[in-house]
C-alpha positions as CSV (number, residue, x, y, z in Angstrom):
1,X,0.0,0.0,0.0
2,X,2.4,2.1,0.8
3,X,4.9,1.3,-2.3
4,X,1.5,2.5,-4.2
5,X,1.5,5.7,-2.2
6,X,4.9,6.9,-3.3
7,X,4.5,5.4,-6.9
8,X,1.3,7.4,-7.6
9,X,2.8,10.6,-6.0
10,X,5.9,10.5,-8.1
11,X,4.1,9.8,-11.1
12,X,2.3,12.6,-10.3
13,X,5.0,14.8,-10.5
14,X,6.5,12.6,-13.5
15,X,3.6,13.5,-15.7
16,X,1.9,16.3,-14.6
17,X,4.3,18.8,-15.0
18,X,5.3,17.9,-18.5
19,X,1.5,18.5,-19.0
20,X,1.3,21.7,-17.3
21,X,4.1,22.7,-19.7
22,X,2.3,21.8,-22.7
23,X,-0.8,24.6,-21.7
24,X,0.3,28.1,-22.0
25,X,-0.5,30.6,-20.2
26,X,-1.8,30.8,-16.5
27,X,-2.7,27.7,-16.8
28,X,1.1,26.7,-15.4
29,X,1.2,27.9,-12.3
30,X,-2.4,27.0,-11.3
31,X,-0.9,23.4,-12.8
32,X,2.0,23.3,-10.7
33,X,0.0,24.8,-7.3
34,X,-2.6,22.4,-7.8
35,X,0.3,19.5,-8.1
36,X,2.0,20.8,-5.0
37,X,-1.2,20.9,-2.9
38,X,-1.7,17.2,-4.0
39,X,1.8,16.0,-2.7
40,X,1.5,18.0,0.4
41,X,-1.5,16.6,1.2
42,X,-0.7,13.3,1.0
43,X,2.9,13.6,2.6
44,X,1.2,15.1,5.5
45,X,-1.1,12.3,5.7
46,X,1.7,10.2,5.8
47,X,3.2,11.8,8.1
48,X,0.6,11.9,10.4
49,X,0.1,8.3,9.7
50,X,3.4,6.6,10.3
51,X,4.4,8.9,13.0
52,X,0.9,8.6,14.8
53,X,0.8,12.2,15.5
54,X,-2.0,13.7,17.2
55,X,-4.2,16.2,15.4
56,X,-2.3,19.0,17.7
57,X,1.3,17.5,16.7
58,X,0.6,17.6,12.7
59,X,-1.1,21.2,12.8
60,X,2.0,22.2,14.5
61,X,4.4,20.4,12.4
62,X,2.6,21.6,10.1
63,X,3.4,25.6,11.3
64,X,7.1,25.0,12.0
65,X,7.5,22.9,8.4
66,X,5.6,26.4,7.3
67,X,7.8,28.7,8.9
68,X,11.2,27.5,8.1
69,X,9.9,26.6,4.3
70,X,9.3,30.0,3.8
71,X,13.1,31.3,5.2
72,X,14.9,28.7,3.1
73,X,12.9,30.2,0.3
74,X,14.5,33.5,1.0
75,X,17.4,32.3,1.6
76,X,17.5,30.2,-2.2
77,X,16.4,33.8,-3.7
78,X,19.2,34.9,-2.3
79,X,22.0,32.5,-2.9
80,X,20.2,32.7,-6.9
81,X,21.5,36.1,-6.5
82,X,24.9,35.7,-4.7
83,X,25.6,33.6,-7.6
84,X,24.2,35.8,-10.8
85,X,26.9,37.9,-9.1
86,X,29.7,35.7,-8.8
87,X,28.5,34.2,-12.6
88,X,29.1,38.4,-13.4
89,X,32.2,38.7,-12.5
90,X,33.8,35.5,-13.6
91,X,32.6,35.9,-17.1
92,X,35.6,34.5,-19.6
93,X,37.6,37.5,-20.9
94,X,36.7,39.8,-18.5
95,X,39.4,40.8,-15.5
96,X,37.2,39.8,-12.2
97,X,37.4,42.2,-9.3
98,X,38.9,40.5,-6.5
99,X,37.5,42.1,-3.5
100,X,34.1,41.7,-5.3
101,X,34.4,37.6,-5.9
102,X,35.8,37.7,-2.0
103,X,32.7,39.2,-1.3
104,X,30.8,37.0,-3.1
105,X,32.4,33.7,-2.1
106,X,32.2,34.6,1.8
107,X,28.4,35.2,1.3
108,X,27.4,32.5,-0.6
109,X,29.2,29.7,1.9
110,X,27.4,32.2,4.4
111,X,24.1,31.6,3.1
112,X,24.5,28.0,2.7
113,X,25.5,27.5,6.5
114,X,22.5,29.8,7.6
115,X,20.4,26.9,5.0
116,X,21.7,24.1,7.0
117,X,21.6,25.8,10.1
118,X,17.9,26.5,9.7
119,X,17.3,22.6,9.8
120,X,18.7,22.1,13.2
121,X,16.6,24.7,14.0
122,X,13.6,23.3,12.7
123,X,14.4,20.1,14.5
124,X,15.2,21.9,17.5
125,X,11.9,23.6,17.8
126,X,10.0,20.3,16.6
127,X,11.4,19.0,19.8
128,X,8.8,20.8,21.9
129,X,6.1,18.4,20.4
130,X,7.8,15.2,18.7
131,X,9.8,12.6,20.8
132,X,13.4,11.8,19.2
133,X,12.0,9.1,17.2
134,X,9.0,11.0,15.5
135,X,11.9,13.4,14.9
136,X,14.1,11.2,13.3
137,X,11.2,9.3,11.4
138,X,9.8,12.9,9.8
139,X,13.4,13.6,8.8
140,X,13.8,10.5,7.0
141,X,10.3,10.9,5.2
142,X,10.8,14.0,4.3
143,X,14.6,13.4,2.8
144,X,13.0,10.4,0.6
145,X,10.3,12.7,-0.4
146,X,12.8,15.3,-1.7
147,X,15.3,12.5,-3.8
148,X,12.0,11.3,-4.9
149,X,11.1,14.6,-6.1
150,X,15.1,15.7,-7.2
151,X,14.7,12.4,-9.6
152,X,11.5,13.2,-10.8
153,X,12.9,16.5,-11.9
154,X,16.4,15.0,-13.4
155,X,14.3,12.8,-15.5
156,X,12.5,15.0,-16.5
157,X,14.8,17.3,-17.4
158,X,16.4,14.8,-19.2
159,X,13.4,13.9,-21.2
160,X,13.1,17.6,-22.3
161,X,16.2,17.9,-23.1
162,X,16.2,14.9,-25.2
163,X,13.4,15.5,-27.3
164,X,15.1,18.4,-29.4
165,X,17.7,16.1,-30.1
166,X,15.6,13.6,-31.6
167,X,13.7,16.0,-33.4
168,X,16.6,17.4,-35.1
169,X,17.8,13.8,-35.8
170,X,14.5,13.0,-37.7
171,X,14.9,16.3,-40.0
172,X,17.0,15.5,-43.6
């Protein structure tokens, strides 16, 4: 049952989003939202489920998962931009400033410790309502949910970026 759990929700994610692709339009993010509101609700009743968490415990794993989601959001806007930076000024034929790259370099390993540092964080404060082993249990789920999703994503990229090739391949 559970095999068929995970198999549906990554098939989910396998086909729908080269579907929502193939609309134009709004029509892709209202895809993609509507995908993502599908695997959240079934990881959290997994969750729930497997760590047999209380209706209190999941609505406030539920906030902290929430709260710390949103900062390593910010956080990945910002390391996009650390890098468009870095990507500037190490452009090929073009002198690089080195106090600038310095800069760059210390705040991008900066942001990436403040990323990891907001998951012992989030563990930490989960603490107040999960025993060690629902901890440790949610942080395994939730790591096989994101390779699950990271694959998903690498095959379909791959399959994207496959597809021109073929195409040009048919042409005389």
């Amino acid at each position: 049952m559970r095999t068929t759990r995970w198999l549906f929700l990554l098939a989910t994610v396998v086909v729908a989003a080269p579907l929502g692709a193939q609309e134009p339009g709004a029509a892709q993010p209202a895809r993609a939202g509507e995908l993502r509101r599908l695997i959240e609700e079934r990881f959290t009743a997994r969750v729930q489920e497997e760590l047999g968490l209380t209706d209190q415990q999941s609505s406030r794993l539920r906030e902290v998962v929430w709260q710390y989601f949103a900062k390593r959001k910010a956080m990945e806007a910002e390391e996009r931009q650390v890098r468009q930076g870095l990507a500037a000024e190490l452009r090929p034929g073009v002198a690089a400033n080195s106090e600038n790259v310095g800069r760059l370099t210390d705040q991008l390993l900066d942001v990436k410790l403040r990323y990891v540092q907001s998951y012992k964080d989030e563990l930490r404060e989960q603490s107040a309502f999960l025993n060690p082993v629902q901890r440790a249990q949610y942080l395994m789920l939730r790591e096989r949910l994101l390779d699950r999703i990271k694959e998903a994503q690498d095959l379909r990229a791959a399959d994207s970026s496959a597809t021109p090739l073929r195409r040009r391949r048919l042409r005389p």
